[in-house]
KOLRO-551966 format. One record per residue (C-alpha): y, z, x; residue number from 1. Coordinates in pm, 1 decimal, always signed. Example, Ala and Ser with C-alpha at 12.3 -4.5 7.8 and 13.67 -1.06 7.14 Angstrom:
# residues 2
c2:-450.0 | c3:+780.0 | c1:+1230.0 | seq:1
c2:-106.0 | c3:+714.0 | c1:+1367.0 | seq:2
END
This chain:
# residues 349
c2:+2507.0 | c3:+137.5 | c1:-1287.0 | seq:1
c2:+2223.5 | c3:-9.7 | c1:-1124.9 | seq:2
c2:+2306.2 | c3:-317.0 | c1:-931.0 | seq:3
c2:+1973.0 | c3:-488.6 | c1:-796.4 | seq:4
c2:+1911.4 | c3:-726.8 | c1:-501.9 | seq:5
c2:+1600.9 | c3:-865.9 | c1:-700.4 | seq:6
c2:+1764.7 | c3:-913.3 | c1:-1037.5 | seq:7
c2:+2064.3 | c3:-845.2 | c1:-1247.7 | seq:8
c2:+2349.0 | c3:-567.8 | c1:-1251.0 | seq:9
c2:+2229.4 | c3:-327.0 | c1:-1579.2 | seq:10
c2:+2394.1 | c3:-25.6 | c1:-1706.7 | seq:11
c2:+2140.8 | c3:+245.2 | c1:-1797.7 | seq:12
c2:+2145.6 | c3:+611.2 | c1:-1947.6 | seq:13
c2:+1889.6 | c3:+906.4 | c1:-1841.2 | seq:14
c2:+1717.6 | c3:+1063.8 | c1:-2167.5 | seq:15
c2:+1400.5 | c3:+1299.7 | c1:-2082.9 | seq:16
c2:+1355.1 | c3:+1141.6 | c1:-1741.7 | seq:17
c2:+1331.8 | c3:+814.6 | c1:-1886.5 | seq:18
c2:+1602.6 | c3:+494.0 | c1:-1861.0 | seq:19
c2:+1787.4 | c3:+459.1 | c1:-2196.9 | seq:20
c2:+2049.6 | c3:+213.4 | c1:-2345.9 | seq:21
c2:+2393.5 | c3:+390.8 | c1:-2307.1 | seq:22
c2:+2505.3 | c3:+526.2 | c1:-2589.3 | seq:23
c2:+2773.3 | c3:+711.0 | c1:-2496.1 | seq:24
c2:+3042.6 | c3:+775.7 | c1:-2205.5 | seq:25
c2:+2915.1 | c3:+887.2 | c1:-1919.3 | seq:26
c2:+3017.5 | c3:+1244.3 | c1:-1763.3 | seq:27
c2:+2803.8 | c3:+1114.8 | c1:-1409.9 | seq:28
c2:+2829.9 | c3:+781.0 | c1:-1292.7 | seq:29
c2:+2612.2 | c3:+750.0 | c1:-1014.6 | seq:30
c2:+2506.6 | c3:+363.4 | c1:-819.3 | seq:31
c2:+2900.3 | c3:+262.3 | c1:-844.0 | seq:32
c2:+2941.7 | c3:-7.8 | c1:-570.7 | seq:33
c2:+2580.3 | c3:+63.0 | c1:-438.4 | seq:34
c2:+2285.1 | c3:-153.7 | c1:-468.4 | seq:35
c2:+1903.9 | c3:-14.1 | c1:-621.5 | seq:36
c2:+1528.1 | c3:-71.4 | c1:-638.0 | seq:37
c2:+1326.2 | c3:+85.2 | c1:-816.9 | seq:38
c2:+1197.0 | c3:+283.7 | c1:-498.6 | seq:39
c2:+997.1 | c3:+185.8 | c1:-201.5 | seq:40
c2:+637.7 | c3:+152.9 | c1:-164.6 | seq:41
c2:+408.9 | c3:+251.0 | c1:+87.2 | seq:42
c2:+93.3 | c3:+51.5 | c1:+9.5 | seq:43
c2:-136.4 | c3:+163.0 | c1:+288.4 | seq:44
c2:-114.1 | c3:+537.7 | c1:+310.6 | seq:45
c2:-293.8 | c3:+863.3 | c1:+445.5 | seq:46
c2:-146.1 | c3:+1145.6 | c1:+332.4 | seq:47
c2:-383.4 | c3:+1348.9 | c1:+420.5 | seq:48
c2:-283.4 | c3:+1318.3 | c1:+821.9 | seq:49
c2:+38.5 | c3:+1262.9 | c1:+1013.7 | seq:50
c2:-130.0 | c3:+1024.4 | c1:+1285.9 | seq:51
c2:-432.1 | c3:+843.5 | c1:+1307.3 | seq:52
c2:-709.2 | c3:+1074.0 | c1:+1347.8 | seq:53
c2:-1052.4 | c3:+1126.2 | c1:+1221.0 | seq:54
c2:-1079.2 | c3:+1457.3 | c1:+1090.7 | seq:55
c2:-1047.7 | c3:+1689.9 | c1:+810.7 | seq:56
c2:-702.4 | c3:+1617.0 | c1:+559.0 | seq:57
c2:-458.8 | c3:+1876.0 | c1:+625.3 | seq:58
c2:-361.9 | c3:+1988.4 | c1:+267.4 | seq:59
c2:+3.0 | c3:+2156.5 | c1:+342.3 | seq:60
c2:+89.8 | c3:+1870.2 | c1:+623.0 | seq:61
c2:+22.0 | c3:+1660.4 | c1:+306.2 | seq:62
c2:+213.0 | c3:+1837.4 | c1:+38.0 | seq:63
c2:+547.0 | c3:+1860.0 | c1:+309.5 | seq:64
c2:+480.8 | c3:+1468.0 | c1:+345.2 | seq:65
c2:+445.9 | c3:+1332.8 | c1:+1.7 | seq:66
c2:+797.0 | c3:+1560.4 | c1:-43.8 | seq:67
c2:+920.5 | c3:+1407.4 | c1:+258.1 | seq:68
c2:+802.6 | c3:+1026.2 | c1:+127.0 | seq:69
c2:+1035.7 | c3:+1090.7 | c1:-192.3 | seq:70
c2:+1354.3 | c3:+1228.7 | c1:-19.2 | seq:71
c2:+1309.4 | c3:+924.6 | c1:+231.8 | seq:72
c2:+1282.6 | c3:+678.4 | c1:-120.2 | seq:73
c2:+927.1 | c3:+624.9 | c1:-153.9 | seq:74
c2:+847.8 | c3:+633.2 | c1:-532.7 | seq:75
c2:+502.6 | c3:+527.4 | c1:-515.9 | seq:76
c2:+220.6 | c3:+524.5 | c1:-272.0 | seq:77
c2:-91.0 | c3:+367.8 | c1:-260.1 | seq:78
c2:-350.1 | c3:+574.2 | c1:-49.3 | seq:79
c2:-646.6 | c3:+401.4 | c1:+60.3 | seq:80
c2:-839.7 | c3:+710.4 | c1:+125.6 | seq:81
c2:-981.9 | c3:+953.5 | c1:+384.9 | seq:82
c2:-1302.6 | c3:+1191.9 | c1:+440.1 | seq:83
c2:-1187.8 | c3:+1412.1 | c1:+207.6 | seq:84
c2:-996.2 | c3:+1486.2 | c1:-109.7 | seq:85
c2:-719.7 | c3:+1596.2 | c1:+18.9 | seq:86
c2:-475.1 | c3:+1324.4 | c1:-108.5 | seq:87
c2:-627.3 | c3:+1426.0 | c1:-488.4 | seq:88
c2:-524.2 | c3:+1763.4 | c1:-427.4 | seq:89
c2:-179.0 | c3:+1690.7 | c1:-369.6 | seq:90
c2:-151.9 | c3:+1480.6 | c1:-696.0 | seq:91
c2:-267.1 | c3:+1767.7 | c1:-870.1 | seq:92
c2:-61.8 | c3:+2025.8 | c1:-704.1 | seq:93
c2:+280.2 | c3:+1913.4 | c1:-691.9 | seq:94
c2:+475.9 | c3:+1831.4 | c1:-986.6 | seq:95
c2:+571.8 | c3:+1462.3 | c1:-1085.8 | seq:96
c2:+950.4 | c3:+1511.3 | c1:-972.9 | seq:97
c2:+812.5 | c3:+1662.6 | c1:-668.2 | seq:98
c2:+655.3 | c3:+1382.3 | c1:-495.9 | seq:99
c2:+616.8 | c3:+982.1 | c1:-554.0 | seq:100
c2:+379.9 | c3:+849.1 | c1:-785.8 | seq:101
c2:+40.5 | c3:+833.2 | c1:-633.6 | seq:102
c2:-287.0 | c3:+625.2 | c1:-656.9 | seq:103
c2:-516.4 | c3:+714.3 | c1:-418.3 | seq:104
c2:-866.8 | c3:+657.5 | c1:-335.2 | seq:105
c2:-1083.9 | c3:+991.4 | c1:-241.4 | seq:106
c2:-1350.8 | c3:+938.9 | c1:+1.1 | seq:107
c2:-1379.0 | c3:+588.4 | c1:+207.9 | seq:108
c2:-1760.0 | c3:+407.1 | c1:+170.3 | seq:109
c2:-1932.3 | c3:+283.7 | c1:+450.0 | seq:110
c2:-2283.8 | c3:+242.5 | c1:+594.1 | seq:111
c2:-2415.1 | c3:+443.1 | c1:+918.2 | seq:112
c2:-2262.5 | c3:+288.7 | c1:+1212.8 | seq:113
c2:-2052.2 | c3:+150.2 | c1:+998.0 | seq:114
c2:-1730.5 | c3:+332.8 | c1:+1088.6 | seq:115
c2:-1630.9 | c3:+644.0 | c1:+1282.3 | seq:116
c2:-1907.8 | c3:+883.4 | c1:+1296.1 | seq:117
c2:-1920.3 | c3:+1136.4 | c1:+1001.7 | seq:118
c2:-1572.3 | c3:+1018.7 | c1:+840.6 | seq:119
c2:-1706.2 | c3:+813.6 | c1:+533.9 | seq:120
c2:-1934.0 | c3:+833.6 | c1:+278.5 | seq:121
c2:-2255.7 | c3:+688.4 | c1:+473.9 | seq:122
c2:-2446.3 | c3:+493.8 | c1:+225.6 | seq:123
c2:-2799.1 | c3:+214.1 | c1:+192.8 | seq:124
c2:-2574.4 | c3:-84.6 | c1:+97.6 | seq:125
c2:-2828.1 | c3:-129.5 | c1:-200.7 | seq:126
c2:-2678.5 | c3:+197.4 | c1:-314.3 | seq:127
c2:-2325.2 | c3:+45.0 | c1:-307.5 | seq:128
c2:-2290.7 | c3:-22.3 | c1:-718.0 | seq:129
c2:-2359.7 | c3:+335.8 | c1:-762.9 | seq:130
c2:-2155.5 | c3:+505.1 | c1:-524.7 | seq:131
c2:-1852.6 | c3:+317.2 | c1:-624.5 | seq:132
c2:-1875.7 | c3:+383.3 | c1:-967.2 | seq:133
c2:-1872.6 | c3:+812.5 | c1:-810.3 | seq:134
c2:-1615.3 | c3:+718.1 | c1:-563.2 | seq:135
c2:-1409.3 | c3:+571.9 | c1:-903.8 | seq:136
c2:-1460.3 | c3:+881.6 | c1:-1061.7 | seq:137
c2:-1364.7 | c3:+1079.0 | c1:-780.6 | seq:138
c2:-1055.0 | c3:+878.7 | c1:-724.5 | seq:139
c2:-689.2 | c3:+796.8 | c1:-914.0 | seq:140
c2:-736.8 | c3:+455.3 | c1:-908.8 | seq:141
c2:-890.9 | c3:+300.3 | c1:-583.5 | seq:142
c2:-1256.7 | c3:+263.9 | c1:-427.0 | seq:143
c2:-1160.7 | c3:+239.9 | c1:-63.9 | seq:144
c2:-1466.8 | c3:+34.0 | c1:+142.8 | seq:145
c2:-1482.4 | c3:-1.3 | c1:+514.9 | seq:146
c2:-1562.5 | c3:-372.0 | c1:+532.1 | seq:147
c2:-1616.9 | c3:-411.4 | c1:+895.1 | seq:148
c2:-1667.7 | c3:-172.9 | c1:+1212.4 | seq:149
c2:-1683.1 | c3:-261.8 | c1:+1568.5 | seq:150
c2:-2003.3 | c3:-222.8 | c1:+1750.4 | seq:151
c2:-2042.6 | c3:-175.9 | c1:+2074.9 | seq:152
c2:-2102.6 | c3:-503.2 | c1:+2337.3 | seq:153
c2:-2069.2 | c3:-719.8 | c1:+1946.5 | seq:154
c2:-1742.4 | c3:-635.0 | c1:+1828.4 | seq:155
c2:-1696.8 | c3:-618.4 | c1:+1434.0 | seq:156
c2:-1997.3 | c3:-620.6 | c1:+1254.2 | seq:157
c2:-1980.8 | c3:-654.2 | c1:+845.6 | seq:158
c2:-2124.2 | c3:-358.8 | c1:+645.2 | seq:159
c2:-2147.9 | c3:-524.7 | c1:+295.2 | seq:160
c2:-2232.8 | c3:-858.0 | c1:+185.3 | seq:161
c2:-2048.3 | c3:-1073.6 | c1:-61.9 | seq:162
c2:-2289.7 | c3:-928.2 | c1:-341.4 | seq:163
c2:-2256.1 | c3:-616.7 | c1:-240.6 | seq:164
c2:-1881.2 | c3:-613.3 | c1:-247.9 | seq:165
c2:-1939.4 | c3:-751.9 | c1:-595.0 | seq:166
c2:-2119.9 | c3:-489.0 | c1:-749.7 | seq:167
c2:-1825.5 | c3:-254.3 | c1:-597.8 | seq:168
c2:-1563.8 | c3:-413.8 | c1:-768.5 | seq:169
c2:-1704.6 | c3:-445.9 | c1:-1139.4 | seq:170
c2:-1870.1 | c3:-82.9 | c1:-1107.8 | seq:171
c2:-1506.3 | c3:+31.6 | c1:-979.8 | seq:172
c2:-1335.4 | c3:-126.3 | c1:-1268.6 | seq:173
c2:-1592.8 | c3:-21.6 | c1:-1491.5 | seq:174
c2:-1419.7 | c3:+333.0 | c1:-1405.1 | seq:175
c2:-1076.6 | c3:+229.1 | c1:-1454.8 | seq:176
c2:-1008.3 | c3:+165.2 | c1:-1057.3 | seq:177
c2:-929.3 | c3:-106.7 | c1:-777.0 | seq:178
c2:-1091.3 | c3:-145.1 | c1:-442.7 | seq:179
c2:-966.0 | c3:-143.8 | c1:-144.2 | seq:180
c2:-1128.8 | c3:-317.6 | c1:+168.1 | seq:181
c2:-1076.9 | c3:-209.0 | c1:+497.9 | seq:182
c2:-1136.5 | c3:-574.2 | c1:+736.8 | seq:183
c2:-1060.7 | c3:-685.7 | c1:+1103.4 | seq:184
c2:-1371.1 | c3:-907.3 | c1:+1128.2 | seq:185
c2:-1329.5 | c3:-1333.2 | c1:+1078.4 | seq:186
c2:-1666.3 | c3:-1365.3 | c1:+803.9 | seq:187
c2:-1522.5 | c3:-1030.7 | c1:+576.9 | seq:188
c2:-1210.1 | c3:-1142.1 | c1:+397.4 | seq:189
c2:-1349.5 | c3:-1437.8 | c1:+236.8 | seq:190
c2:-1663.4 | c3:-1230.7 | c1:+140.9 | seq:191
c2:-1410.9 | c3:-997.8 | c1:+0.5 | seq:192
c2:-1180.8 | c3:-1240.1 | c1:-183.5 | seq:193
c2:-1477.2 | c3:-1413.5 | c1:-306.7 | seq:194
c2:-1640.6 | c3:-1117.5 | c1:-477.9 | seq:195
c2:-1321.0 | c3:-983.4 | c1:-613.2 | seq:196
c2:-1224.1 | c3:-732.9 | c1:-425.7 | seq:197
c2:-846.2 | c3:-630.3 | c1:-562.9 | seq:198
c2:-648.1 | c3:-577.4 | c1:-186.2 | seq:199
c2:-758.9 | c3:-678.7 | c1:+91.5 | seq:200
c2:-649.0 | c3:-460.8 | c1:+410.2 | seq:201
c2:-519.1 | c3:-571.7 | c1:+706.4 | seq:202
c2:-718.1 | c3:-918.9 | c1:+655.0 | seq:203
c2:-653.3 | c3:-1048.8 | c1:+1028.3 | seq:204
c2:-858.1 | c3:-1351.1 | c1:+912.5 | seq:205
c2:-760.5 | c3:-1470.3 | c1:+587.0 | seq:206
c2:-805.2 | c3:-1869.5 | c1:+520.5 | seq:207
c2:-557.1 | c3:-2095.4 | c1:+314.4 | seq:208
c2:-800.4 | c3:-2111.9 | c1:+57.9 | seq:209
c2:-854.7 | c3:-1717.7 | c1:+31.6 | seq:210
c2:-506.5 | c3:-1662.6 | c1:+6.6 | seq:211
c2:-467.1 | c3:-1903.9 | c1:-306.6 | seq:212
c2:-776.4 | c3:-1759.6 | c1:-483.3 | seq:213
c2:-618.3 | c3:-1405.2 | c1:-450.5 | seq:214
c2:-324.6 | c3:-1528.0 | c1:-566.0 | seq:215
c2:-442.6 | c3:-1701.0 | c1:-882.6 | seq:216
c2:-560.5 | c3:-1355.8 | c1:-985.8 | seq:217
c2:-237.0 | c3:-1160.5 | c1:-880.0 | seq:218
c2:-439.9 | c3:-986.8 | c1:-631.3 | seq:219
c2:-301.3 | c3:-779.7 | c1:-288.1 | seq:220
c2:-276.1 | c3:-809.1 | c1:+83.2 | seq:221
c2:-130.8 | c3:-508.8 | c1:+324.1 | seq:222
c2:-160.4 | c3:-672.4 | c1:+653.1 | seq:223
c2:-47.6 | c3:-325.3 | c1:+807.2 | seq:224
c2:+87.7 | c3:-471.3 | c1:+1078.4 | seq:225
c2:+224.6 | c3:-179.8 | c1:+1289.2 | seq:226
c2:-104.7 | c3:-41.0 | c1:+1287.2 | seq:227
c2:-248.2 | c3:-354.8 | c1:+1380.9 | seq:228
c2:+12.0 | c3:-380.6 | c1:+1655.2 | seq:229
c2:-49.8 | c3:-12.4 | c1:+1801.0 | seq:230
c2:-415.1 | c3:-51.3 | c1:+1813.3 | seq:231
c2:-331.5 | c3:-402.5 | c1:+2009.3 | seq:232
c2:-200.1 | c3:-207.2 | c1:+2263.3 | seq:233
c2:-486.8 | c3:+46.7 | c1:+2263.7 | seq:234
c2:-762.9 | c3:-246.4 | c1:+2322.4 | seq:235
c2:-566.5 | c3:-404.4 | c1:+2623.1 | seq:236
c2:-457.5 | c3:-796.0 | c1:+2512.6 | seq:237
c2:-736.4 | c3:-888.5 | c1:+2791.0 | seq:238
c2:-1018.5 | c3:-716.7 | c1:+2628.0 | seq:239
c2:-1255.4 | c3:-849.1 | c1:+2420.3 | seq:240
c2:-1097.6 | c3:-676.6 | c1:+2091.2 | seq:241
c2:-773.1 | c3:-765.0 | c1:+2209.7 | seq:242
c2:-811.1 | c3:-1128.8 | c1:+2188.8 | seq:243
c2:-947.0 | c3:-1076.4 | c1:+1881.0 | seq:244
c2:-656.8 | c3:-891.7 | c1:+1772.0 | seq:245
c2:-379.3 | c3:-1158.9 | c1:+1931.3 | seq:246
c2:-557.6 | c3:-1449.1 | c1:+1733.2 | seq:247
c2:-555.0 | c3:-1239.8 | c1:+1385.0 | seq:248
c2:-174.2 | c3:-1130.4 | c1:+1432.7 | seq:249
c2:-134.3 | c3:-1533.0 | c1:+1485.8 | seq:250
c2:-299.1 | c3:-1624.8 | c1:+1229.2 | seq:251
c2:-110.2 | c3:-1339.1 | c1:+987.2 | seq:252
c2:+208.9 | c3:-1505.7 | c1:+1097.8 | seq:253
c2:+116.7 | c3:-1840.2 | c1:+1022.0 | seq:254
c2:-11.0 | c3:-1695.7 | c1:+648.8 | seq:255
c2:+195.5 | c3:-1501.4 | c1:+578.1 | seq:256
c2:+477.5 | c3:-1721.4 | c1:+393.4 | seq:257
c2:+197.6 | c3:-1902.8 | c1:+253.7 | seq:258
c2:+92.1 | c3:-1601.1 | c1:+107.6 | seq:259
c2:+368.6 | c3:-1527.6 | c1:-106.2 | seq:260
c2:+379.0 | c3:-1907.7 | c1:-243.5 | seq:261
c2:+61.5 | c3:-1887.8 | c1:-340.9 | seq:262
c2:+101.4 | c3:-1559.1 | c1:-547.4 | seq:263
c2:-74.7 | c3:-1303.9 | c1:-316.4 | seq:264
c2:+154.0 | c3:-950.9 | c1:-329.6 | seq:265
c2:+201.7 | c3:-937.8 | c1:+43.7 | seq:266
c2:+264.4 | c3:-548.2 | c1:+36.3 | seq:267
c2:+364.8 | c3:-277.2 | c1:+313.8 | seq:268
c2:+196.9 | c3:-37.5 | c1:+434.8 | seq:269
c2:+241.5 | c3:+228.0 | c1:+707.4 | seq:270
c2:-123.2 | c3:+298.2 | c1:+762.0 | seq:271
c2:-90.1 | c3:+639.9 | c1:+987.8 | seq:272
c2:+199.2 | c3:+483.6 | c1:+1193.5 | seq:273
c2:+414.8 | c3:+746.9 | c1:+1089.3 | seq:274
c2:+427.2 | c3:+866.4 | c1:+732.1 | seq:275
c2:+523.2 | c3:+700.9 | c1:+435.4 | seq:276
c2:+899.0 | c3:+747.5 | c1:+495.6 | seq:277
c2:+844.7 | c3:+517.9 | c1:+769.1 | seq:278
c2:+772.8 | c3:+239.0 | c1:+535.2 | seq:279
c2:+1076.2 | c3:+36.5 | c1:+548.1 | seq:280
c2:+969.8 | c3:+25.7 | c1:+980.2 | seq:281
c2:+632.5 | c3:-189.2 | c1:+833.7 | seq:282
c2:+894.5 | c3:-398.7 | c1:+607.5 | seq:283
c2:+1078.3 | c3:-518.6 | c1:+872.5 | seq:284
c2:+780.6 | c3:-574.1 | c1:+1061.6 | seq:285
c2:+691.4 | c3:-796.7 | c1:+797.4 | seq:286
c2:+1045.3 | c3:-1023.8 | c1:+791.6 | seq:287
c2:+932.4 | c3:-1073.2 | c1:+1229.5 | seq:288
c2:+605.6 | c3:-1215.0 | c1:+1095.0 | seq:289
c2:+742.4 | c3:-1471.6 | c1:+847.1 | seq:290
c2:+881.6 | c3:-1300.6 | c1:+575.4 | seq:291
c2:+1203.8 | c3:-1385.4 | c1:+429.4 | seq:292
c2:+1492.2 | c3:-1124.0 | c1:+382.5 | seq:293
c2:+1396.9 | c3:-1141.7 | c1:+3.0 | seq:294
c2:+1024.5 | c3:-1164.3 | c1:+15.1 | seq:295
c2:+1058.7 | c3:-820.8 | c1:+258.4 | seq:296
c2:+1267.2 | c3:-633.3 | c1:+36.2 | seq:297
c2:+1026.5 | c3:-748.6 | c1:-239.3 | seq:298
c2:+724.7 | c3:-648.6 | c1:-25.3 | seq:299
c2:+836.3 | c3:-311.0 | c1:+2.9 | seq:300
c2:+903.3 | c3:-258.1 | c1:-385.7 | seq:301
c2:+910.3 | c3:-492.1 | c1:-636.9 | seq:302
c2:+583.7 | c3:-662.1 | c1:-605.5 | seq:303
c2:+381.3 | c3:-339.6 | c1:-529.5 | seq:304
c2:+532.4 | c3:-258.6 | c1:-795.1 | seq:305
c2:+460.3 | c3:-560.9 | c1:-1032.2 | seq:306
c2:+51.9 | c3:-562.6 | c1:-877.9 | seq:307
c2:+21.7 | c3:-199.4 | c1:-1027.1 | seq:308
c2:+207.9 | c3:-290.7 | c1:-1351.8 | seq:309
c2:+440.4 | c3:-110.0 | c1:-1376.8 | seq:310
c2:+813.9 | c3:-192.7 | c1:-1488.4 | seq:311
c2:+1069.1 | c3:-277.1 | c1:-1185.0 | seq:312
c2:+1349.8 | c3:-374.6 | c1:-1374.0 | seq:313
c2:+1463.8 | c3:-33.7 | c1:-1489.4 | seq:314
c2:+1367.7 | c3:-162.5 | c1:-1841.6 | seq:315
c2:+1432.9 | c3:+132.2 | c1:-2155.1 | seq:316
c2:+1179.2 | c3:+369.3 | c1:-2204.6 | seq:317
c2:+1027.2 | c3:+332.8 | c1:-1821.3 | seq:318
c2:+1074.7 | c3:+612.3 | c1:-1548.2 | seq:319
c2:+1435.9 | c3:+726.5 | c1:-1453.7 | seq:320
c2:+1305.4 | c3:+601.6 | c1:-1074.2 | seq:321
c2:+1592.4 | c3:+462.6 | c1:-836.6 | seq:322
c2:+1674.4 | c3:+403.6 | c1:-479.0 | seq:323
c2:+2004.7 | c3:+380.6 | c1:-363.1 | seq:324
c2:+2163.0 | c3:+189.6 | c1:-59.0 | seq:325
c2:+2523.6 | c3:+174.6 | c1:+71.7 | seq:326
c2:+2480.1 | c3:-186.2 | c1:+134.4 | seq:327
c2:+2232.3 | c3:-506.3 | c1:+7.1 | seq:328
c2:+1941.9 | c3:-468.3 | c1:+151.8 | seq:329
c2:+1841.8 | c3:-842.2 | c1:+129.7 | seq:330
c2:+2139.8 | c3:-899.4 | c1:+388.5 | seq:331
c2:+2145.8 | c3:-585.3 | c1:+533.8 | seq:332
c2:+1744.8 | c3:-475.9 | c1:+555.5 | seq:333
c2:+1840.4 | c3:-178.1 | c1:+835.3 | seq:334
c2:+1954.5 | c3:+8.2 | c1:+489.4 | seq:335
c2:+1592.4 | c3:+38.7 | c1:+351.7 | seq:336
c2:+1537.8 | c3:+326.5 | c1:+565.3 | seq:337
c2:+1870.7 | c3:+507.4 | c1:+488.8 | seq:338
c2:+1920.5 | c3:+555.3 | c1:+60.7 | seq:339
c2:+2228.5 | c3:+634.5 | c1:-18.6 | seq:340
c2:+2068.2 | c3:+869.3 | c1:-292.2 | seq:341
c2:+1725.7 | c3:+914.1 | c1:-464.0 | seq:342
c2:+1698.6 | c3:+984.4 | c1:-796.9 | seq:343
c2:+1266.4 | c3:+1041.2 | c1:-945.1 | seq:344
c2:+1217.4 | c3:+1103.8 | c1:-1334.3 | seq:345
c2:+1621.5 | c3:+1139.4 | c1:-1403.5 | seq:346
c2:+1646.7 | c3:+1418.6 | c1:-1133.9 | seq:347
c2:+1868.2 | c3:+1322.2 | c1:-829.1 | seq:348
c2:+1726.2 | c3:+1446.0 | c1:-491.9 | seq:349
END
């Protein structure tokens, strides 16, 4: 039985790892009493590291993590990227039932100066078309760009122009893949928005009028805002970044409801502020900024869910993918980071 706080109570069977129609009595009843989702969702992710650092992935930190992501309820992640291919490795290493569904980007794009020293793929804008269209390739599903990068005595600077950014999305879905764009800066999101760009990261500086043209095309925001927050507290509220920072988390709170009337999937993400299990932490983050109970719970699954297409309504013939919690986690949203039981491909953890 699979009672949902985002839709109706169904009663499903498990056939090859798959949800069926019942067709006959079951020997296992499992979800009696409980609520489910369809998992949770860590839109923002590095798997490749445990904390924020800027340095090689480490391949078995990453394998124990994306096994840790699943037991903790994460079905899918979203990884926006790294210096390496670490996260790629991992897809291809562990087995489906071993880990959560993952899309990830494989190495971030950027310009010299343009972000921490050595990390990305340092490229002549002009080049930007190209290297997307390798970076698509290279990838399962995302072109991650570094949109912005503070310089020194300026603050953020922009690396790509609106043209630019436009010849990275349509040589990125050319290859089959979304991009991803990295931005702190006021000028970048509605560059970003503008030329296409699928999810827009962080995106301190979002207008009104970006948020209902990236709705109108179903597209994604990760505001990321424990990162956001820890990095505030780096900078110093006083310094120059730091005001910068206090007016963007301002203006995310004033957006952020809009956001989700206008369309935009207003996602979470953990960003390197713990792992992935820590996902339902950003959640609740989001319901302080704005966020109803509802629109959090959805943040966290259902839409992330719905902006990749996939199915979250346990519907036949779709992965045997559930999360289970003791109580409703629209009224109770302390639950998403305690499941009740995890079951990935028809498998219970």
């Amino acid at each position: 039985m699979l009672r949902s706080p985002l839709g109706d109570t169904v009663v499903r069977d498990i056939v090859d790892g798959s949800w069926a129609e019942p067709s006959r009595d079951a020997s296992v009843t499992i979800g009696q009493d409980q609520w489910a989702i369809p998992g949770l969702v860590d839109a923002h992710a590095h798997l490749a590291a445990a904390e924020l650092r800027y340095g090689a992935g480490d391949f078995d930190g990453a394998l124990v993590r994306a096994r840790d992501s699943l037991s903790a309820g994460v079905t899918l992640v979203l990884d926006k990227g790294w210096t390496d291919d670490v996260t790629i490795r991992v897809i291809d290493a562990l087995e489906a039932d071993q880990r959560p569904d993952i899309e990830a980007a494989a190495k971030v794009i950027a310009v010299p100066e343009g972000h921490f020293p050595g990390f990305a793929r340092e490229i002549d804008p002009a080049d930007i078309g190209r290297v997307a269209a390798e970076e698509a390739n290279a990838g399962r599903g995302w072109v991650k760009v570094i949109g912005d990068w503070p310089r020194r005595g300026i603050g953020p600077v922009a690396n790509f122009d609106e043209n630019q950014l436009r010849k990275a999305v349509a040589a990125a879905e050319e290859g089959g893949s979304r991009v991803a764009i990295h931005t702190m800066a006021r000028q970048v999101p509605s560059m970003a928005v503008a030329a296409g760009v699928h999810s827009i990261e962080h995106g301190l500086f979002l207008t009104e009028s970006d948020l209902r043209a990236l709705g109108e095309r179903g597209g994604m925001w990760v505001p990321t805002l424990l990162r956001v927050e820890a990095t505030l507290a780096q900078l110093g509220e006083a310094s120059s970044g730091g005001r910068l920072f206090v007016e963007g988390l301002a203006n995310v709170k004033a957006l952020l409801p809009l956001a989700v009337e206008a369309g935009v999937s207003v996602l979470a993400g953990t960003d390197l502020v713990g792992t992935p299990a820590n996902v339902a932490a950003e959640a609740i983050r989001l319901g302080v900024y704005g966020l109803s109970n509802r629109q959090m719970v959805e943040a966290v699954s259902h839409a992330a869910f719905v902006a990749t297409g996939r199915d979250s309504q346990f519907a036949p013939g779709t992965p045997a993918n559930a999360v289970f919690f003791d109580a409703d986690p629209v009224e109770e949203p302390g639950v998403l980071a305690n499941p009740a039981a995890v079951i990935r491909l028809g498998r219970r953890l």
